[in-house]
C-alpha positions as CSV (number, residue, x, y, z in Angstrom):
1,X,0.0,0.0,0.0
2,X,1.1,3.5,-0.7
3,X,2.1,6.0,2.0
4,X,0.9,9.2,2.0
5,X,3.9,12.0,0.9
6,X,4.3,13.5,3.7
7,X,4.8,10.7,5.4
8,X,7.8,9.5,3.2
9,X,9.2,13.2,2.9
10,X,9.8,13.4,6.6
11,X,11.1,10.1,7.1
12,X,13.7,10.9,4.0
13,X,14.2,13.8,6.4
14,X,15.5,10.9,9.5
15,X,18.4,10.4,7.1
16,X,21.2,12.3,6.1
17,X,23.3,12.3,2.8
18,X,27.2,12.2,3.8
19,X,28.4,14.1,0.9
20,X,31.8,13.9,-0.8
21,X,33.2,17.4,-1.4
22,X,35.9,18.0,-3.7
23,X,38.4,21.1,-3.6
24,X,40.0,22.8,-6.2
25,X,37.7,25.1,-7.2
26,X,34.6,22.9,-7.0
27,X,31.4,24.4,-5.9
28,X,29.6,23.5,-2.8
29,X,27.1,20.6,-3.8
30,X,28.7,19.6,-6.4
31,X,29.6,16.7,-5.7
32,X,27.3,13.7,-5.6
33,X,25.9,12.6,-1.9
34,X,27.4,9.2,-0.7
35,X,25.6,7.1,2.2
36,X,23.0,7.9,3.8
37,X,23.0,7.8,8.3
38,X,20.1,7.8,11.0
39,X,19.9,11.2,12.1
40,X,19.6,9.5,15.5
41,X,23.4,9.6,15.9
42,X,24.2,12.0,13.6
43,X,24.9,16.1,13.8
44,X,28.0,15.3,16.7
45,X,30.3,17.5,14.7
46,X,30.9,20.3,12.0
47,X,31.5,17.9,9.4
48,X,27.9,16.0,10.1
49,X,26.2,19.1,10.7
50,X,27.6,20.9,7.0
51,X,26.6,17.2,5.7
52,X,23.3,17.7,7.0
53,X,23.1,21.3,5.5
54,X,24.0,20.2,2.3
55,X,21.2,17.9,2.4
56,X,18.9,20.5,3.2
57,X,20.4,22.4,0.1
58,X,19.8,19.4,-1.9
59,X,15.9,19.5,-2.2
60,X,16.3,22.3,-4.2
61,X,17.2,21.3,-7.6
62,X,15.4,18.0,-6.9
63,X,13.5,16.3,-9.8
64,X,11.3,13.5,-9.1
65,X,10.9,10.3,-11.5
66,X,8.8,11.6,-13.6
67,X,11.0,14.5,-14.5
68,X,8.8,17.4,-12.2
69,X,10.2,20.1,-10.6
70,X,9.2,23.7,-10.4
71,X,11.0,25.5,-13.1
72,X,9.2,22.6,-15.2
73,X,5.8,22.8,-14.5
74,X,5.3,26.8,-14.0
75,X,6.8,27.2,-17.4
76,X,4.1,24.9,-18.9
77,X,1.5,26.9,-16.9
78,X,2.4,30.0,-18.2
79,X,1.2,31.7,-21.7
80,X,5.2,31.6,-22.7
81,X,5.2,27.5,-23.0
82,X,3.4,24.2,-24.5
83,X,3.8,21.5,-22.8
84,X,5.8,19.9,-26.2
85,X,6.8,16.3,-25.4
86,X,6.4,13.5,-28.5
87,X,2.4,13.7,-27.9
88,X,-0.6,14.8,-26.3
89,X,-0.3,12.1,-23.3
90,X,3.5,12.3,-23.5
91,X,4.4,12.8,-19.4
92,X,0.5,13.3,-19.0
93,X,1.1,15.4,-15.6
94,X,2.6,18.5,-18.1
95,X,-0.3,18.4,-20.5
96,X,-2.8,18.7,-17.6
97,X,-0.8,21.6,-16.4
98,X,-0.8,23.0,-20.0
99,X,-4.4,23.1,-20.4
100,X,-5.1,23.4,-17.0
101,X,-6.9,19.6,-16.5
102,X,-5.3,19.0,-13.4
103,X,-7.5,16.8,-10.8
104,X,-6.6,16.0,-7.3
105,X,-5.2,12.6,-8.9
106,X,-3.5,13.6,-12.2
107,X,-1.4,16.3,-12.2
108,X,2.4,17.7,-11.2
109,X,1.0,18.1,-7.2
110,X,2.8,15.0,-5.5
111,X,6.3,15.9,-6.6
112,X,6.4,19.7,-5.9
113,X,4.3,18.6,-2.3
114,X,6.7,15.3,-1.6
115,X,9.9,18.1,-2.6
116,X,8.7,20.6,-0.5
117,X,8.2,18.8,2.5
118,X,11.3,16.9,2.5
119,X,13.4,20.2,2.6
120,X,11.3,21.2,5.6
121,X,11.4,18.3,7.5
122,X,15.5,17.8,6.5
123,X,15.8,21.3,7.7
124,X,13.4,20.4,11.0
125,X,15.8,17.8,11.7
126,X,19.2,20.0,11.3
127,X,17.7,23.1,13.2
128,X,16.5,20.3,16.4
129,X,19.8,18.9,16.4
130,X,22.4,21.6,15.9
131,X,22.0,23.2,19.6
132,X,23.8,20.1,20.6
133,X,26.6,20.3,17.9
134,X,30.2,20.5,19.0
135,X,31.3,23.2,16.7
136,X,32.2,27.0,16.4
137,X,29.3,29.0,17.7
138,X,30.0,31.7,14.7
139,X,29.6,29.2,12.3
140,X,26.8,27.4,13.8
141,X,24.9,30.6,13.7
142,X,25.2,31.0,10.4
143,X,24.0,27.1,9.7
144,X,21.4,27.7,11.8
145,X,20.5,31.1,9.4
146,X,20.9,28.9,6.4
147,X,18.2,26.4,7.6
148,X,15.9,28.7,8.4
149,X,16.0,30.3,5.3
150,X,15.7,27.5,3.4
151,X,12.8,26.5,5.6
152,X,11.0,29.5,5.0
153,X,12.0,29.4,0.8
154,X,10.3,26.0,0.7
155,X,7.2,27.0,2.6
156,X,7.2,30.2,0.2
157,X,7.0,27.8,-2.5
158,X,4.2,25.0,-1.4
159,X,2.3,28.2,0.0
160,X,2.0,29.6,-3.1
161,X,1.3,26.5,-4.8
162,X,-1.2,25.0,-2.6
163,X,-2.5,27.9,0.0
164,X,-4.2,25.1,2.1
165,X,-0.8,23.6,3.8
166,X,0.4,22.3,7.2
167,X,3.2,24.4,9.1
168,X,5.5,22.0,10.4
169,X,8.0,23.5,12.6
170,X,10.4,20.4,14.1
171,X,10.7,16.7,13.8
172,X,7.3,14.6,14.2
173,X,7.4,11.7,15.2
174,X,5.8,8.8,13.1
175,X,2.8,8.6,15.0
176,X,2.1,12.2,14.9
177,X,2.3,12.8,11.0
178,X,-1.4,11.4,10.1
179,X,-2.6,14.0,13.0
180,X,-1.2,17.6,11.1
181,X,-3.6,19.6,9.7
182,X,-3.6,22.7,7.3
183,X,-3.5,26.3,9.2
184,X,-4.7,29.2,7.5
185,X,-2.0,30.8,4.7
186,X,-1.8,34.2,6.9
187,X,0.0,31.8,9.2
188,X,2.2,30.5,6.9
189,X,3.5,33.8,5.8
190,X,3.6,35.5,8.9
191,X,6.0,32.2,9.7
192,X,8.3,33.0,6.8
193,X,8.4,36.4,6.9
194,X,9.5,36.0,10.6
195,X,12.2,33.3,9.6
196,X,13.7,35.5,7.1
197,X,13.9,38.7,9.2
198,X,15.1,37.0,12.0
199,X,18.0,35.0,9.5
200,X,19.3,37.7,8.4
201,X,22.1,39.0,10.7
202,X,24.1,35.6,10.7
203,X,23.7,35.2,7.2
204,X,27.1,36.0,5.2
205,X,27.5,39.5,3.0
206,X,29.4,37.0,0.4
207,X,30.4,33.7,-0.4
208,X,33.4,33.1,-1.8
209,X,32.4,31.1,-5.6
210,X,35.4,29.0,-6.0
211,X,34.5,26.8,-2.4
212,X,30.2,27.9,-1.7
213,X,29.0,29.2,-4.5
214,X,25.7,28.7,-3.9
215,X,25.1,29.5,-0.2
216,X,22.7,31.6,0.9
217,X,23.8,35.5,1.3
218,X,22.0,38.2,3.0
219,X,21.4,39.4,-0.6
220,X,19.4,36.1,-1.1
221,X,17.6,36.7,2.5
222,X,16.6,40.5,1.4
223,X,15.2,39.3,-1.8
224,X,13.0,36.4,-0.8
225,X,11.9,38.5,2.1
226,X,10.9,41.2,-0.8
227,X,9.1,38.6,-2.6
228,X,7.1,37.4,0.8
229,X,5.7,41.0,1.2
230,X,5.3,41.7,-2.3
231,X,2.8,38.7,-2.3
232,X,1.2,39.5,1.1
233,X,1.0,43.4,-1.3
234,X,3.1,45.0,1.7
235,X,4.6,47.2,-1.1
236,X,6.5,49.8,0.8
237,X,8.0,47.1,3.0
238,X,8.6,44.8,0.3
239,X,10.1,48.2,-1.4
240,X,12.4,48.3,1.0
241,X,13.9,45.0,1.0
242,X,14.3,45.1,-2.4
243,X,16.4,48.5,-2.4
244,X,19.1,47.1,0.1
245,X,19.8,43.9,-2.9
246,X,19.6,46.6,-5.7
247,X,21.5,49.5,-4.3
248,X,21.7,52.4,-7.2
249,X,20.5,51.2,-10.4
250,X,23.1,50.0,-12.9
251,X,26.0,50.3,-10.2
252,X,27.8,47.5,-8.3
253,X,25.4,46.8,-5.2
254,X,26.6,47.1,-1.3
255,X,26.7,42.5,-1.8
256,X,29.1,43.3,-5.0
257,X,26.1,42.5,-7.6
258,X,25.4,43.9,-11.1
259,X,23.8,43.7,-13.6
260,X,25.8,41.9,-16.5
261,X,27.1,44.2,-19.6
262,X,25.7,41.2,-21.8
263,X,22.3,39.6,-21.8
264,X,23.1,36.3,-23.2
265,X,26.2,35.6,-21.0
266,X,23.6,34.6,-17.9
267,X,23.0,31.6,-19.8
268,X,26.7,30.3,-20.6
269,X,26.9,27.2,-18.8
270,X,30.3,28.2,-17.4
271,X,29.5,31.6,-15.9
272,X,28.3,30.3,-12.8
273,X,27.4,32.5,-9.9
274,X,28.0,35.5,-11.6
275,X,27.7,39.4,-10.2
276,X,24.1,39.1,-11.6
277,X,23.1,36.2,-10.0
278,X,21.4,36.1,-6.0
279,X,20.2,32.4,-5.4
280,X,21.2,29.6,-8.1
281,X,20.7,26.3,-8.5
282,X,23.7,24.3,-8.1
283,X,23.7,21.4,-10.9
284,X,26.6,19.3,-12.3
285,X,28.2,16.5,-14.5
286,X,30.0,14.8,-12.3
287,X,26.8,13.2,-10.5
288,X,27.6,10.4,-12.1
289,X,22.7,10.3,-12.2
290,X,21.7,7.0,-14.1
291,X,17.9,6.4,-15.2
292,X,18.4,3.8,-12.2
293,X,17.5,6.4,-9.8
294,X,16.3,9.9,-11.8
295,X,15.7,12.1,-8.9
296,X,19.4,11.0,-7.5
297,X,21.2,12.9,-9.8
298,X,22.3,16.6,-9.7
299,X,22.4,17.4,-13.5
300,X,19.8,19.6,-14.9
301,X,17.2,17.7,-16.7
302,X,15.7,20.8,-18.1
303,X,18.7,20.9,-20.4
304,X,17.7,17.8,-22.1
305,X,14.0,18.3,-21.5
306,X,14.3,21.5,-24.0
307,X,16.5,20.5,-26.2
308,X,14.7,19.5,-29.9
309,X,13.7,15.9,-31.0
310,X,15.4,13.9,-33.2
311,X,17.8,17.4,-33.4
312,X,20.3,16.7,-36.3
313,X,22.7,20.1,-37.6
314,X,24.5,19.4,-40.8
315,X,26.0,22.2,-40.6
316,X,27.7,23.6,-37.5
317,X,28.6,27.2,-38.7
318,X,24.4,27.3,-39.9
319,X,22.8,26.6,-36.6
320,X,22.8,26.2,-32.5
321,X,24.4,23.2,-31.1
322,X,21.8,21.8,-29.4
323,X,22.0,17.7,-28.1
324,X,18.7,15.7,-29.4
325,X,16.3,15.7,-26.6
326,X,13.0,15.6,-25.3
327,X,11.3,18.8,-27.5
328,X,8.9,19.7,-24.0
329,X,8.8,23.4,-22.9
330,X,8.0,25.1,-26.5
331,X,7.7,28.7,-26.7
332,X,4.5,29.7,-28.3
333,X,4.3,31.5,-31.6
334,X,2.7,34.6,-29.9
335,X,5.3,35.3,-27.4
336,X,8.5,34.8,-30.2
337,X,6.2,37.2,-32.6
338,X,5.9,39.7,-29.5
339,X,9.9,39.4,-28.6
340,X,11.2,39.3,-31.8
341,X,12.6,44.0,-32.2
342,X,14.4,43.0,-28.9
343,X,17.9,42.3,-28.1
344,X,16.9,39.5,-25.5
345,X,15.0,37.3,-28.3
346,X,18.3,36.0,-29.7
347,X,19.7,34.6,-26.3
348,X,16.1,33.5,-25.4
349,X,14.2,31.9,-28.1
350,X,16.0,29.8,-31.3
351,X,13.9,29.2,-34.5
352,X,14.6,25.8,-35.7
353,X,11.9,25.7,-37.5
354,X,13.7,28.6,-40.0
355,X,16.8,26.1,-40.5
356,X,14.7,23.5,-41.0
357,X,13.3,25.2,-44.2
358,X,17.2,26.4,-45.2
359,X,18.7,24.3,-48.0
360,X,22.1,23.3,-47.0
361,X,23.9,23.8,-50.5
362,X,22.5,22.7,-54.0
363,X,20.6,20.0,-53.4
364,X,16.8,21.8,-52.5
365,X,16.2,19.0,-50.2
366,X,19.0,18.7,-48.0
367,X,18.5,21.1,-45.4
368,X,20.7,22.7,-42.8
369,X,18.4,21.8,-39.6
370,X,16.8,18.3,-39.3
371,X,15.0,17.9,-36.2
372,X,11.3,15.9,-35.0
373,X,8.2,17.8,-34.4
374,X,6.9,18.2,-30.5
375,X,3.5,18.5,-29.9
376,X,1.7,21.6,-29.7
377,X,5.0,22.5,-32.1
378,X,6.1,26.4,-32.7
379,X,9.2,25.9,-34.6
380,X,10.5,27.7,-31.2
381,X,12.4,26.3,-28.8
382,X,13.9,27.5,-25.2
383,X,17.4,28.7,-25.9
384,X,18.0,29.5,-22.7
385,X,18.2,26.1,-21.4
386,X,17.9,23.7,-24.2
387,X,21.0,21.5,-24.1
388,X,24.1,21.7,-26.0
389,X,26.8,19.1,-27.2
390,X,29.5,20.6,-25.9
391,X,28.4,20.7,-22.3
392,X,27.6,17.2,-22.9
393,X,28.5,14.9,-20.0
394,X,31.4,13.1,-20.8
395,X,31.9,11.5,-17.3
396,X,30.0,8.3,-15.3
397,X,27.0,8.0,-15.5
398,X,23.9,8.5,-18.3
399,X,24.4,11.7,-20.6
400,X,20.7,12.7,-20.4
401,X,20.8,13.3,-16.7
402,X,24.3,14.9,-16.2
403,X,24.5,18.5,-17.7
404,X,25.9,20.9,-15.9
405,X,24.0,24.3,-16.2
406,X,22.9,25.9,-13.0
407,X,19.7,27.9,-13.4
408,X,18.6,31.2,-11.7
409,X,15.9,31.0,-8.6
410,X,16.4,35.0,-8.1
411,X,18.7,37.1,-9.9
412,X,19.1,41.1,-10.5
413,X,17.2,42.2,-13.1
414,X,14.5,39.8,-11.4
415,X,14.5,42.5,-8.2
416,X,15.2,45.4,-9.9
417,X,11.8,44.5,-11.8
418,X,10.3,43.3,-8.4
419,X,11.0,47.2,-6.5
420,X,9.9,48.8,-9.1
421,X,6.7,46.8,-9.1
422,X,6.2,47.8,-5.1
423,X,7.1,51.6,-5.8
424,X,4.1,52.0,-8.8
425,X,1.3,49.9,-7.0
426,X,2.7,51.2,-3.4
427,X,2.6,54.7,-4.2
428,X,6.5,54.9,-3.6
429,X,9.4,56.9,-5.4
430,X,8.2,56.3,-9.0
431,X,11.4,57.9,-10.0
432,X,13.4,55.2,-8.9
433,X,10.7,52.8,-10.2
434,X,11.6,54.6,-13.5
435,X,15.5,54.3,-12.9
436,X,15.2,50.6,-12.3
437,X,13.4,49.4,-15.0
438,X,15.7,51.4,-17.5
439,X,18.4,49.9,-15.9
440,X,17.1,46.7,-17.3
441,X,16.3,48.0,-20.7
442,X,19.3,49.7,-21.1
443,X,21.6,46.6,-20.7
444,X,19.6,45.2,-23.5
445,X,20.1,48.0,-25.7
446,X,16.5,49.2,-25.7
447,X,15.3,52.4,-25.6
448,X,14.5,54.2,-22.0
449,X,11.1,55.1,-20.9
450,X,9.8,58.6,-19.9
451,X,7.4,57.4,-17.4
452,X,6.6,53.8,-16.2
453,X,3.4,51.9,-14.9
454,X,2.6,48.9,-13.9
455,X,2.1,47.5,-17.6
456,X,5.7,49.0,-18.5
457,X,6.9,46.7,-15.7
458,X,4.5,42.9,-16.8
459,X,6.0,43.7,-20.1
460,X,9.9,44.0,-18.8
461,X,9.0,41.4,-16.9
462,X,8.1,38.3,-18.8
463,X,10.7,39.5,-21.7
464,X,13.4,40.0,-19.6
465,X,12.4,36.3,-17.4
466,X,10.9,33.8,-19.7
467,X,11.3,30.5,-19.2
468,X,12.9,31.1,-15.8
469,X,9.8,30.0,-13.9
470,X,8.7,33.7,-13.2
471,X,5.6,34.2,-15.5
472,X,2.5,32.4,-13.7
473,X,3.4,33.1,-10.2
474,X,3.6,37.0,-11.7
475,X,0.1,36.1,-13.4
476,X,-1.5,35.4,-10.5
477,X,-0.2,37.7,-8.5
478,X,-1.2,40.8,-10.6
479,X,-4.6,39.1,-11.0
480,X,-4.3,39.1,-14.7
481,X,-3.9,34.8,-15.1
482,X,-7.4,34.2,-15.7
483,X,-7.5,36.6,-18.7
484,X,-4.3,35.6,-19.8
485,X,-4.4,32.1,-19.7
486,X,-8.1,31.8,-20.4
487,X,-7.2,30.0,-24.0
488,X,-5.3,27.9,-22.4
489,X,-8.4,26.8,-20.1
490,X,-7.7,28.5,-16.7
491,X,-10.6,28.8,-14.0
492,X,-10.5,31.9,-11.7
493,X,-10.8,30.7,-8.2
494,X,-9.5,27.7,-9.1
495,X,-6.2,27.4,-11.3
496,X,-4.4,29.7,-9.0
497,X,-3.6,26.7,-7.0
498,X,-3.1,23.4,-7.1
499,X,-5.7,21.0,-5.8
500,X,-3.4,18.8,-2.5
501,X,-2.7,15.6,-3.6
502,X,-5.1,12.5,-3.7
503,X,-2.5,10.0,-1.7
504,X,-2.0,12.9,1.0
505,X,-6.2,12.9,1.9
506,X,-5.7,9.2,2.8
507,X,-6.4,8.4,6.3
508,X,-5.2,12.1,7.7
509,X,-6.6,14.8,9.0
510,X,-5.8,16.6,5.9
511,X,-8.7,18.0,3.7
512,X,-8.9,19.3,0.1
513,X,-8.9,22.9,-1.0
514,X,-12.6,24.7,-1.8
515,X,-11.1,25.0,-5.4
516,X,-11.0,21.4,-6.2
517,X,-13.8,20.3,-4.3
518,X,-13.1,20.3,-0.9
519,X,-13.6,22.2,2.4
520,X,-11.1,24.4,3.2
């Protein structure tokens, strides 16, 4: 018989990964965890309790077996993406987010739930355990900092997903976990925000990249603590913890960020944890991930997940480099026809579909691009993070599962975007909301605005951030999704959130959201 989720998220949380970490220049979770060990008997030193952070830290680029994680399935909810895939019941879970189908039992809900909960209950069992920890007290306080803040980033995430949740704030014990019930969202984010504010002072200014690039910064607390009030629409307050990240628009921030000169070098694979970049998500090759055990390893499978079917350039000098893959995640005609005047399109969107029409010398039917047709095909595909040969792994393990491209959970431009948006709706210094979304512009070459409202700001927005997992979340936040998305088959009062899933109802206390049915 199957166990509920949350039952087997917080018993993962009982064990610990014992990672192997490598020096010379390797970033922190890179490597791949090795062993697992009772938490009963674990956490005596610095050594376990790091181990146990980086197992916290883990959850975050998670992917489950059936390929979900975050980035994934808001893309596909968005109006940016299709689903793609090699048919309409290709991974059946992204189609039903697509078209907005999803039931209590079909649908992406048990991953992101089963993630969620098993960074909060790994982070639980760090937080209960560290007091105990033989260790420097300095450096304790800032693991301590660390796992609160990831605690509160993960309830950030299955609040907004799911509103109905429970708030689970140490270990249970397995006779407790059928007896937790939901608490009312105001709860939930007066939890985070509280987590954040109070993380903040032993969280780090910087990191150095080489050895923890990666780790959480006070620039990373600020933001997500921005983010938490923006959503709660405490604008002037959200305002302000967005202006300590950004610092003057366009210069070097007080946490050494910037905005990068170039637009399309956020997505070289190599230019990791760059000034631009606040809170990434550490993947690599060296995982050594087999289709033994998908969700074990720590390559991004977004990279082969974007990447075209049956993808075949004759002619390198003609075309992108792009691996075969998967063809899911495919821009839609309307959003390339609406980017294309803008600097960003080229680094954002590719169109196969033109090479694919492009004789490659004399012979008329020869082309230059060969590649297989997704369904719901644009002749678009993600640029961004479709994968390419030459960051092909060439190490242990299966190809498919081991590229190495980080990608961005919060970066610059993201919160420049995100102040301005709480200056214009709270009344604030539109001038700086003004300075902050040329700022952006200007780095993309386009032309400055005289004034700025909120529309000036969706629009920056979704071209500046597609297919970095930004666009529904905005959607629903600015109340727009159910216009929006309305072709696509979104409900107001329902598609906002999804519905909790069918395995977690199962003899537990839990009970399903008004907008699929339920109670609460």
């Amino acid at each position: 018989m199957k166990k509920n989720r949350l039952i087997l998220a917080m018993a993962a949380a009982m064990l610990v990964s014992a990672a192997a970490f490598q020096s010379c220049g390797k970033e922190f979770l890179e490597a791949k965890p090795k062993g697992t060990h009772f938490e009963s008997d674990y956490y005596r030193n610095r050594q376990e309790a790091f181990n146990g952070l980086v197992a916290v830290y883990d959850v975050i680029g998670w992917s489950t077996s059936n390929y979900t994680n975050k980035l994934s399935v808001m893309n596909v909810a968005s109006d940016d993406m299709n689903a793609g895939g090699g048919s309409s019941s290709d991974l059946p879970h992204f189609q039903n987010m697509n078209k907005f189908t999803v039931t209590p039992a079909d649908g992406p809900q048990e991953g992101l739930w089963a993630g969620g909960y098993a960074g909060v209950g790994r982070a639980n069992v760090l937080l209960s355990k560290l007091p105990q920890t033989v260790m420097d007290e300095t450096e304790k306080k800032r693991f301590v900092a660390e796992s609160r803040f990831l605690r509160a980033y993960f309830y950030f995430d299955l609040v907004r997903i799911f509103k109905n949740i429970p708030l689970i704030k140490e270990p249970l014990l397995a006779d407790n976990i059928n007896l937790v019930e939901q608490v009312n969202p105001a709860e939930v984010y007066d939890f985070i925000t509280t987590e954040l504010k109070e993380s903040l002072a032993d969280l780090p200014a910087t990191v150095p990249v080489a050895t923890e690039g990666g780790r959480i910064t006070k620039a990373a607390g600020h933001a997500l603590l921005g983010k938490v009030l923006l959503y709660q629409e405490k604008f002037a307050e959200a305002a302000a913890q967005f202006a300590e990240v950004n610092g003057e628009p366009g210069q070097v921030s007080k946490f050494g960020n910037q905005l990068l000169p170039n637009f399309a070098d956020l997505f070289v694979v190599t230019n990791k944890h760059n000034k631009e970049s606040i809170l990434e998500v550490n993947h690599t090759s060296l995982s050594a991930g087999t289709w033994g055990c998908v969700p074990c390893t720590e390559g991004n499978i977004i990279n082969i997940m974007s990447a075209p079917r049956n993808y075949n350039l004759l002619d390198s000098t003609r075309g992108p480099g792009f691996v075969s893959g998967w063809g899911f995640f495919i821009p839609t005609k309307e959003l390339a026809v609406w980017m294309k005047g803008d600097s960003r399109y080229a680094a954002t969107i590719s169109n196969v579909d033109s090479l694919a029409n492009v004789p490659l010398g004399a012979d008329p039917t020869i082309m230059v691009v060969k590649y297989g047709q997704s369904h719901d095909n644009s002749g678009y595909f993600l640029k961004k993070y479709a994968g390419l040969a030459k960051d092909r792994s060439q190490g242990a393990g299966d190809a498919d599962l081991n590229f190495p491209q980080n990608t961005y959970e919060i970066r610059l431009a993201d919160t420049y975007l995100l102040e301005a948006e709480a200056l214009v709706r709270g009344g604030g210094n539109v001038g700086r909301a003004l300075a902050l979304l040329n700022a952006v512009r200007d780095r993309a070459h386009m032309t400055k605005k005289s004034g700025i409202t909120l529309d000036d700001i969706v629009d920056e927005r979704r071209m500046e951030l597609v297919g970095e997992g930004h666009r529904f979340f905005d959607l629903v936040r600015w109340k727009r999704a159910a216009t929006v998305l309305k072709y696509k088959g979104f409900t107001e009062n329902k598609n906002e959130i999804l519905p909790i899933p069918l395995l977690e109802l199962t003899n537990t206390m839990l009970k399903q959201s008004k907008e699929y049915g339920g109670t609460l």
